[in-house]
N, C-alpha and C positions, 0 to 999 in steps of 0.2 A: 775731775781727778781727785783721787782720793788719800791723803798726807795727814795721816792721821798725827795729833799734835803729843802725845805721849809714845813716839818711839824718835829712835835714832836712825842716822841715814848716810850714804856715802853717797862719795861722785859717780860709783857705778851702780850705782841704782840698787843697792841690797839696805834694806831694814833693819835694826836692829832693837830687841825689845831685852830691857836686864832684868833679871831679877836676881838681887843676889850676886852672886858669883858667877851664876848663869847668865847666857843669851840665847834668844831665840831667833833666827837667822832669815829672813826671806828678798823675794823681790816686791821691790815698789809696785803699786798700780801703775803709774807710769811706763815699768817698765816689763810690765807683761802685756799692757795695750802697745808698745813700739813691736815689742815680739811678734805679735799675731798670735793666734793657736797653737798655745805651747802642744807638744806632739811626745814627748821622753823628757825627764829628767834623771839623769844619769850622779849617783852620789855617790863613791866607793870610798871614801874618808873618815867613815865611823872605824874611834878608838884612837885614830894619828892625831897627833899635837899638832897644829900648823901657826903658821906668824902670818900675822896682821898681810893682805895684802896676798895670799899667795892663795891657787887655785883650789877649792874645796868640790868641782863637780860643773858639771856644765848642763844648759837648759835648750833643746833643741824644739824650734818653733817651723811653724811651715816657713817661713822665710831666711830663717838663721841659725846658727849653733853658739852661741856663748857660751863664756868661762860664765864662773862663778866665781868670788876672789872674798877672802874670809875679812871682816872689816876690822877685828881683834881678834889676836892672838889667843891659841888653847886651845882644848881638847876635844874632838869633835863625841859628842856622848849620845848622841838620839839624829837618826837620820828619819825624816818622815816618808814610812814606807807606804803611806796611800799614793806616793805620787808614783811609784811604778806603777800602776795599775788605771790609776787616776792623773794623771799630770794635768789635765787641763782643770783641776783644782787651783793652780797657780793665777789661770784666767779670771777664775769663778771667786776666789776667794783670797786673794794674796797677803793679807793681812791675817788671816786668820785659817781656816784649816789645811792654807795651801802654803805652809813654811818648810824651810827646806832643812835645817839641821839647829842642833841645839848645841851650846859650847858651856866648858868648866872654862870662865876665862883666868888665864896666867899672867895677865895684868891689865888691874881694872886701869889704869890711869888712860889707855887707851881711849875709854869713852871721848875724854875730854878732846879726841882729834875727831869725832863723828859729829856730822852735821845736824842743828834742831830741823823743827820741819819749818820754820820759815826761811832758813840758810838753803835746803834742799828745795824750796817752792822756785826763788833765785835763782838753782842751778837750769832747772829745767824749763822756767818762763811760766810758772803757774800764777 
């Protein structure tokens, strides 16, 4: 499994990489191998401001449908439209060209409640 040690992570299994003021948003390896074969990712949230915690779009896999829940607060700016067409990017590449949205975050101090990757290794028994 793969927890890469320069990003950020929650309990729901989304990623977080800063730069800046920016973040770039995705799901863990972890939790696109619990998923299965992601199948649609659905993101209608570019341009809306959202708060820490609340749904940004959900990932529908041959087994399941999940939310997707924003890990900090602020403005959803770049949704990544290969995954309409490609979703099972998320599978193939979750780190990297399979991310789901980009944010202006409206408060950095948030980071400090997101988990390293060995707090996240913890959560899930890696």
């Amino acid at each position: 499994m793969n927890i890469p040690a320069d990003l950020k992570y929650t309990k729901d299994h989304e990623w977080v990489k800063i730069d800046g003021d920016e973040a770039t948003i995705g799901v863990t390896d972890y939790a696109q191998g619990e998923l299965g074969d992601v199948v649609y990712v659905e993101i209608e949230t570019e341009g809306e401001s959202l708060d820490q915690e609340e749904v940004f779009g959900t990932v529908e896999a041959v087994k399941t449908v999940s939310d997707l829940f924003m890990p900090l607060s602020g403005e959803v700016i770049a949704v990544n439209e290969k995954l309409a067409d490609e979703p099972d990017t998320v599978n193939k590449d979750p780190y990297g060209e399979g991310w789901m949205v980009k944010i202006k975050m409206s408060d950095a101090s948030q980071v400090d409640s997101l988990l390293s990757a060995d707090d996240y290794k913890g959560e899930v028994g890696a």
